[in-house]
N, C-alpha and C positions, 0 to 999 in steps of 0.2 A: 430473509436476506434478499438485498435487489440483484440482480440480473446484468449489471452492469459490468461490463468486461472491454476494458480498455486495451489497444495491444499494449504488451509490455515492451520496454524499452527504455533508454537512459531518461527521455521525456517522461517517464510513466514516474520512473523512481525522482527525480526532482520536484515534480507536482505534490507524490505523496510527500516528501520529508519537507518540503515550503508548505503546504497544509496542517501537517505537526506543528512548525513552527510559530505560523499565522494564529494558532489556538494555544498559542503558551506552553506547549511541549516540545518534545523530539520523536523524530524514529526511535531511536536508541532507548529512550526511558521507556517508550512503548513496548521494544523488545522485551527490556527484563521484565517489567510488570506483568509479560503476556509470557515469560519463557522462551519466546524466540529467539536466536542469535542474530545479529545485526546481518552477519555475512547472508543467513542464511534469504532474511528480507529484503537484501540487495539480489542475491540473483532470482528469488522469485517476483521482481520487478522489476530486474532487466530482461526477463527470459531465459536467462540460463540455467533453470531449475524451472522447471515445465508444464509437469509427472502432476498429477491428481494431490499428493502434500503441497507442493508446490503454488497451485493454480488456488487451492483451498486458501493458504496463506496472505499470497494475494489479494484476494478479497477481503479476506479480513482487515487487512493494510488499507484498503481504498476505503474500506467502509468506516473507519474506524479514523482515520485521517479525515474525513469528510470531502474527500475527491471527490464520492459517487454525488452528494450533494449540490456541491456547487455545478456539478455537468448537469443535474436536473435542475435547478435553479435558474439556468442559463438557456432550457429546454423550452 
């Protein structure tokens, strides 16, 4: 998994769910598929869920959306 660790924030979360979208999906669909609850992918990409679930999650989201990509792409 990469290493890429964006701060979190309403920027973080806009980036990933326009990156779902840009690739023909959503957050949302992402959730159910993955069992996460949407609330919960919302605050662990604004920051207000923090905590090691949290930060884990996260990542997942970035990586998975293709965020981490396009910021090495752009690197």
């Amino acid at each position: 998994m990469n290493s890429y660790q964006p701060q979190p924030g309403p920027d973080l979360y806009n980036k990933v769910r326009g990156s779902f979208v840009s690739n023909g999906t959503s957050l949302g669909k992402w959730c159910r598929e993955n069992g996460a609850s949407i609330q919960a992918a919302k605050s662990c990409l604004t920051g207000t869920w923090n905590g090691p679930k949290g930060r884990e999650l996260r990542q997942r989201l970035i990586e998975a959306s293709g965020v981490a990509e396009s910021v090495r792409g752009a690197a």
